[in-house]
N, C-alpha and C positions, 0 to 999 in steps of 0.2 A: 504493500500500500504506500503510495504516495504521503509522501511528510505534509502536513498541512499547516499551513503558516497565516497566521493572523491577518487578514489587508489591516485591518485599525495599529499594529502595530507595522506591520509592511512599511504603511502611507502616515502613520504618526497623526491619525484625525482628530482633530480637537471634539470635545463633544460638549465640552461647557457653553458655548455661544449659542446652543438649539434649546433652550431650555427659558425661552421670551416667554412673556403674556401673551396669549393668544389675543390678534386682532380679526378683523376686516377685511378679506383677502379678496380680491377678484377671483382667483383659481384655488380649489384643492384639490392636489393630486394625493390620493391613497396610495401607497406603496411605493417601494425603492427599489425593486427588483430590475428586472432587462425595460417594461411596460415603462415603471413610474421616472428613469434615469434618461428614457430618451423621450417621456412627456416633457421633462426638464428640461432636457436641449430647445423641442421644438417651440417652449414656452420662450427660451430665452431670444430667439433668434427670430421666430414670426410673431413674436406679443410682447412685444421688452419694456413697455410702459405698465402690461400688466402686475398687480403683485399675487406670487404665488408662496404654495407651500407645498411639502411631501412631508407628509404622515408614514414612517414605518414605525410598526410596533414591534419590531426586535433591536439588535443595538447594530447592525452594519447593513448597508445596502445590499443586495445581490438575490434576494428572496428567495428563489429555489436552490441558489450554486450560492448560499449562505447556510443553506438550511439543511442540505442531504451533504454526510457528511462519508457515508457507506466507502467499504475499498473500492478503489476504479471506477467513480464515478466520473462522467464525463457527459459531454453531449452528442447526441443522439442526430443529429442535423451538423452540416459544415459550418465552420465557423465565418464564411463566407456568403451566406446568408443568412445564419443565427445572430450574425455580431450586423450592429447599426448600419444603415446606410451611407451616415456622414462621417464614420469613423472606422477605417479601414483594421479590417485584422492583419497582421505581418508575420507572426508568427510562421513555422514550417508546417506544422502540423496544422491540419482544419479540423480534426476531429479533435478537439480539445479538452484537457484535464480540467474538471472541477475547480482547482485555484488559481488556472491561467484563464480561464472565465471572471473568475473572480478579479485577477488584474487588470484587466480588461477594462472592468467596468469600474472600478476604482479609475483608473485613467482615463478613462471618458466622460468621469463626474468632475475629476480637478481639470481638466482641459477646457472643460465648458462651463465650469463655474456653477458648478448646481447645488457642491455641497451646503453653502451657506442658505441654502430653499429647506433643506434635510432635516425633520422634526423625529430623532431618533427614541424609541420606548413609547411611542405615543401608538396606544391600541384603538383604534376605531369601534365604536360600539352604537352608536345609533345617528341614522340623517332626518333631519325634517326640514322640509320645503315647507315656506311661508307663500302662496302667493302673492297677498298682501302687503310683504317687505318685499318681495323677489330674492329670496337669498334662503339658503342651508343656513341650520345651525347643525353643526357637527358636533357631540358629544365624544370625548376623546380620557381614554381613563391613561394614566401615565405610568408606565410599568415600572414597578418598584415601589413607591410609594403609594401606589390606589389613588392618586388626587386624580377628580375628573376636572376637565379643563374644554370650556366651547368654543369652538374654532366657528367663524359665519364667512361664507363665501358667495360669489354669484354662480359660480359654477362647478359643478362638481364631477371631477374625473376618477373613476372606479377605472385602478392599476394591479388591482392587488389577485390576481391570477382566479384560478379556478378551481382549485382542491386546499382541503381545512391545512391550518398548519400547525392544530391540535395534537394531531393523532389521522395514520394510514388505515385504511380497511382492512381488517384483520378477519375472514368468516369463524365461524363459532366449530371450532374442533374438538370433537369428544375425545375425551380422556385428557386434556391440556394439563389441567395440574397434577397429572399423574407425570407426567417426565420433569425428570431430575435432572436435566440442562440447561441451557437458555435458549429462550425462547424469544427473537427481537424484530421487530420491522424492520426494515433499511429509512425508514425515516427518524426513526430515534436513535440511531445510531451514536457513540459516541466513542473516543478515539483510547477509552481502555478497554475494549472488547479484545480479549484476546483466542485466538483461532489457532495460531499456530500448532501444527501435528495434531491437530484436532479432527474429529471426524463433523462434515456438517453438510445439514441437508436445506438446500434452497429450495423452497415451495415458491412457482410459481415460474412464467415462462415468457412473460413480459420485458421490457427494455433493460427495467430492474437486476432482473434474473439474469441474463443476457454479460451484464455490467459483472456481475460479483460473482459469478461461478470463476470465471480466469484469473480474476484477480485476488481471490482465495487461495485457488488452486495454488497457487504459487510458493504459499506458506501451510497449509491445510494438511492433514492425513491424505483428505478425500473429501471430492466435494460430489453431493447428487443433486441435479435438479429434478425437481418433480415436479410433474405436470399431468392437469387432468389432459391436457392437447394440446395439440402441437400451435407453432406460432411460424409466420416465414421470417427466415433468417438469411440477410445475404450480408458477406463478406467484401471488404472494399476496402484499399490503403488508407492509411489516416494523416498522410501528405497529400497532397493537391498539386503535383509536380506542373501542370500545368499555370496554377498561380505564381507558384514560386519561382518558374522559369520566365514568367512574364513581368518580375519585378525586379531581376536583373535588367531590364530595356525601360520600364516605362514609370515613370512614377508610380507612387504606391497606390495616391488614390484612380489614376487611371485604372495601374491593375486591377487595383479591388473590384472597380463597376463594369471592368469585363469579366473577370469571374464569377461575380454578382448572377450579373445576366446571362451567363452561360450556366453555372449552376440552376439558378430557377428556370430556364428551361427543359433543363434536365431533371427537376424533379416532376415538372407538370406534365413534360412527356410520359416520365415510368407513371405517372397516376394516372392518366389519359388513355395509355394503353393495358391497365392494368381495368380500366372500365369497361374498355371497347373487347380488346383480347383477352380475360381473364386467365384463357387456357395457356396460352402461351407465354406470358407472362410466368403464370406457375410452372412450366415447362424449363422455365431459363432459371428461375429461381432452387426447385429442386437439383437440376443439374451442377449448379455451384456446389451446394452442398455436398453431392455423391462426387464430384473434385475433393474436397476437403478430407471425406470421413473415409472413401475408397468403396468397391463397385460389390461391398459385403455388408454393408450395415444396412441395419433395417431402418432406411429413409421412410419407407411407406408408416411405420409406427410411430416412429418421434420425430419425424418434420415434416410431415403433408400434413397440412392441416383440412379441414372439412370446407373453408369457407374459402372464397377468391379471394388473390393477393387486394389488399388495401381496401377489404370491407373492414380488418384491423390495423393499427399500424404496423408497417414493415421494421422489422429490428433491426440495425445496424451491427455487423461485427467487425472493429478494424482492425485490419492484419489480418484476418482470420485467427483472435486470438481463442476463442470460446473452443473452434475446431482445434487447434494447437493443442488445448488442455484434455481434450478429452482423446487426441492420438497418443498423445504422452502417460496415457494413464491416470490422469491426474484428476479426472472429470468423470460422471458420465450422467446420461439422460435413461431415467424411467415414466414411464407415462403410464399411469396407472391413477384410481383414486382412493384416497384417505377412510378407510376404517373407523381409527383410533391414535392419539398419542397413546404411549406405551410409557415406562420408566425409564427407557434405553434409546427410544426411537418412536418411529410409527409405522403402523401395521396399515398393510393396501389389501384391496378387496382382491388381487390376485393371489393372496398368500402371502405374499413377500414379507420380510420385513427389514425396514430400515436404521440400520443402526446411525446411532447419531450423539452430541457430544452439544452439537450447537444447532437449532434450526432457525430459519430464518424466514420469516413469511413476505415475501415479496410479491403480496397479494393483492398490491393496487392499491389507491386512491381512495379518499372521501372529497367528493367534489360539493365545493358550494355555487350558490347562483353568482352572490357578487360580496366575496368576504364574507366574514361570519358580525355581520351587523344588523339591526334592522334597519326599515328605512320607511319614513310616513309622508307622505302629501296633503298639507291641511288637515290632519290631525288623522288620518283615515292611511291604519299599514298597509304596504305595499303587496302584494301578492304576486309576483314576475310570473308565477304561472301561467297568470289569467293577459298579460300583457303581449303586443305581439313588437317583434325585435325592428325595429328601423335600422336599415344598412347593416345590419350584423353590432352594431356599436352604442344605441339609444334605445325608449323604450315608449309603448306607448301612452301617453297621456302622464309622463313621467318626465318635470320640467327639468331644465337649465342641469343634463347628467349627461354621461358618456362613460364607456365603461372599454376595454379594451381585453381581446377574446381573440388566441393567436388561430395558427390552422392548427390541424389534425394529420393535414396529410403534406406539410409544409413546414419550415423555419414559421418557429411566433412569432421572430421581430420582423418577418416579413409584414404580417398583417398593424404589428403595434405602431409601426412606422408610419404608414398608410392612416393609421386613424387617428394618432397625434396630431400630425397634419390635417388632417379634416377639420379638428375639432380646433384648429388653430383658427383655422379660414371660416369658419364657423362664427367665433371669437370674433373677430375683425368685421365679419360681414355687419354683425350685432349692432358695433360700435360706430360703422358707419351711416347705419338706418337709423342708430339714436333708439334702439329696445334694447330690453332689458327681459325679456323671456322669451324663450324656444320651447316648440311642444310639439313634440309630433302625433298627429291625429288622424286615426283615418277618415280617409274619404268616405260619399256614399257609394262609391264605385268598390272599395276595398272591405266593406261588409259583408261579404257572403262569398269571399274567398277561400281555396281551400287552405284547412291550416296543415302544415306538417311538424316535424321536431327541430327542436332547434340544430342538432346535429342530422342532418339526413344520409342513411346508408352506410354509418357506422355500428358496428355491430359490440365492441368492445364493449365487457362488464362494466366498466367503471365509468361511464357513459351512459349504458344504459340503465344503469342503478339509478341516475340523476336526471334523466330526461326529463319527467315528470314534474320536475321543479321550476325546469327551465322556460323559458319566453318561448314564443310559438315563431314560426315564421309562414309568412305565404306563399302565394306562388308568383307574385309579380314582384315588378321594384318597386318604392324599396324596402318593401319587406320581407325581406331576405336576408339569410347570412351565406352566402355562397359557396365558403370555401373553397373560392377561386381566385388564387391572384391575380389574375390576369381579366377577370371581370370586376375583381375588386379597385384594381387600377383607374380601371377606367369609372367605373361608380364613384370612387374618392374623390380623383384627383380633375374631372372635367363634370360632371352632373352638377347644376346650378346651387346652389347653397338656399334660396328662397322658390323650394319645387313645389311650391299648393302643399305639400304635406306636412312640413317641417313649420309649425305657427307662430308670430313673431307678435307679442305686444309691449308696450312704451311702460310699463309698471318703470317707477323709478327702483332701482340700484347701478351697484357698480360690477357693470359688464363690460 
């Protein structure tokens, strides 16, 4: 496992200067993570007369790649489309380690001057829209001390991702406290776990999974991943030799926005034809694999999965390390399902049983709609169920908000970059009309549309555990979340900002 080093002492952050009275803000942005850092930039750069703020309730910026701490975590997307638009990645490697994510974005907050915006330990706990004043009051409890402190804004930007940062989903396994090991999420992870010559079994067959079988393996007796089925796994360097050869000739930010745009064409191509050609797709995909593990293991058991490539996400493995571990011995994959924990292990419905020392449940995700806060309109809670989603990013009959919601089958900051910027141009349009509130409403044209989910033709548990919560979308613009870049582009970044749907009135505040 990689050494993991502090950025607050890395970068030497002061953190006594975040600790003001709450004022009067024009903008609040919820969260510090990849979302609330490059809401930061696009505040400072398209709105600079604005005054803003960012609310994280842990003590360092980076949210997710602050918060998972697991051996060989890293990202799952290149870092050439995972990392910002305006701030090029240089680095060799694009598939990037946890703490050089982390530096990353440390150096993207001092470059652009955001940290002094940065309200660290401040937990978000409840929003209320005034129509009557035009502004949020944010109730803000301050971690460590319990003081609540009201933050009032004209507008309010929800950064703060998609799943709780409580507690992982863990399902309810009989016999749990009968084994006499540890038993850990990879989200609570913390860096005295010790595995070493240890026997341990990873439940679970996701990105998670995926991450911490090789990177165990390394130090571990024996690592097993267990899985009720199979997940696609394709294999791919974790250098980018085509960036890297290209920043030898051309500036950096050149290179970056041709690898940029050559990468996001290549991701929406493998989705595009993972729609169109399912079969074939899954044909190129298992064949890597029977490369890897050789023309005797049983692919048909532990890597075809039942459903076509990218109704889940596709796991990334760089180097082929996942394969490495398990030709070496050092890994291996059963697919079978849970009985019972045991005192030693856990027992599977084929008989088997698994000895084990450490297990680790890498069982996914609790997803929330939008942070774990409430939020009222004129005294009356919000229910996002019942509300249908504008452009993937707004909500209906739900004033002066925006919320930021990456892809699925994409880089997030593709999408987070995209709606910063909207919600900038947004901003500005406001202040040029001389209003003070935005609503988006439907039409009478858009009442008797069909509704669908807010994630369409994703089939993944941890998604579809949360559907149910989530905002509806329809079938026309813009009420849609498309998860499509390349329609999302064009919806952002040219569609008129004052479309008949989007409703503007002169209530005084400061917008």
């Amino acid at each position: 496992m990689q050494e993991y080093k502090d950025p607050r002492k890395v970068y030497g952050i002061e953190r006594g200067h975040h600790q003001r009275r709450a004022a009067a803000l024009d903008v609040l942005v919820v969260g510090a993570g990849i979302s609330g850092i490059g809401a930061g930039y696009h505040l400072n750069t398209m709105c600079p007369s604005r005054t803003y703020a960012i609310l994280e309730g842990r003590a360092d910026i980076g949210g997710t790649w602050d918060l998972f701490r697991y051996p060989g975590v890293r990202s799952d997307s290149d870092m050439h489309t995972l990392g910002f638009r305006f701030k090029p990645w240089t680095e060799a490697k694009a598939i990037a380690d946890g703490p050089d994510i982390l530096r990353y974005l440390h150096s993207t907050m001092n470059e652009f001057d955001i940290a002094r915006h940065i309200r660290f330990g401040h937990l978000v706990k409840r929003a209320q829209w005034s129509s009557e004043k035009s502004q949020w009051s944010v109730e803000v409890e301050r971690v460590g001390t319990g003081d609540t402190v009201t933050f009032t804004c004209g507008f309010l930007f929800m950064c703060s991702g998609y799943y709780s940062y409580r507690e992982g989903f863990t399902p309810e396994f009989p016999g749990r406290e009968r084994f006499r090991g540890e038993v850990i999420h990879p989200q609570k992870w913390t860096n005295d776990v010790s595995y070493s010559g240890k026997r341990v079994v990873v439940i679970g067959s996701g990105a998670t999974a995926i991450t911490l079988v090789p990177a165990m393996a390394k130090d571990a007796k024996h690592v097993t991943m267990l899985q009720r089925s199979p997940t696609y796994i394709a294999a791919r360097p974790d250098v980018d030799a085509f960036a890297n050869a290209l920043r030898k000739y051309l500036p950096s930010k050149i290179a970056y926005a041709i690898t940029r745009l050559k990468n996001t064409k290549y991701q929406q191509l493998v989705y595009s034809r993972s729609r169109t050609h399912p079969d074939k797709v899954k044909e190129i995909l298992l064949k890597g694999v029977r490369e890897q593990l050789g023309p005797d293991y049983d692919i048909e058991k532990d890597f075809t999965p039942t459903y076509n490539p990218w109704d889940q996400r596709l796991c990334l493995v760089p180097n082929g390390d996942f394969f490495k571990s398990m030709r070496e011995g050092k890994a291996s994959v059963v697919t079978d399902h849970i009985i019972s924990f045991t005192e030693t292990g856990i027992q599977l419905a084929s008989g088997e049983h698994l000895d084990a020392d450490i297990i680790i449940t890498a069982t996914g995700l609790e997803l929330v709609t939008l942070g774990e806060m409430d939020f009222f309109v004129d005294g009356n809670q919000v229910d996002f169920a019942k509300t249908w989603t504008y452009k993937g990013f707004a909500y209906s009959d739900i004033p002066n908000m925006a919320s930021t919601f990456g892809y699925i089958n994409a880089s997030w900051t593709l999408r987070s970059d995209l709606t910063a910027e909207y919600v900038c141009r947004l901003l500005n349009h406001m202040r040029k009309k001389g209003v003070a509130q935005c609503t988006p409403r439907l039409r009478e044209q858009d009442r008797n549309m069909k509704e669908r989910p807010w994630i369409d033709g994703f089939s993944s548990g941890y998604m579809q555990r949360m559907m149910h919560r989530m905002p509806r979308q329809g079938d026309h613009e813009p009420w849609i979340n498309p998860q499509n870049y390349r329609r999302d582009k064009k919806m952002f970044k040219h569609s008129p900002i004052d479309d008949g749907v989007m409703q503007f009135s002169k209530q005084s505040a400061r917008v």
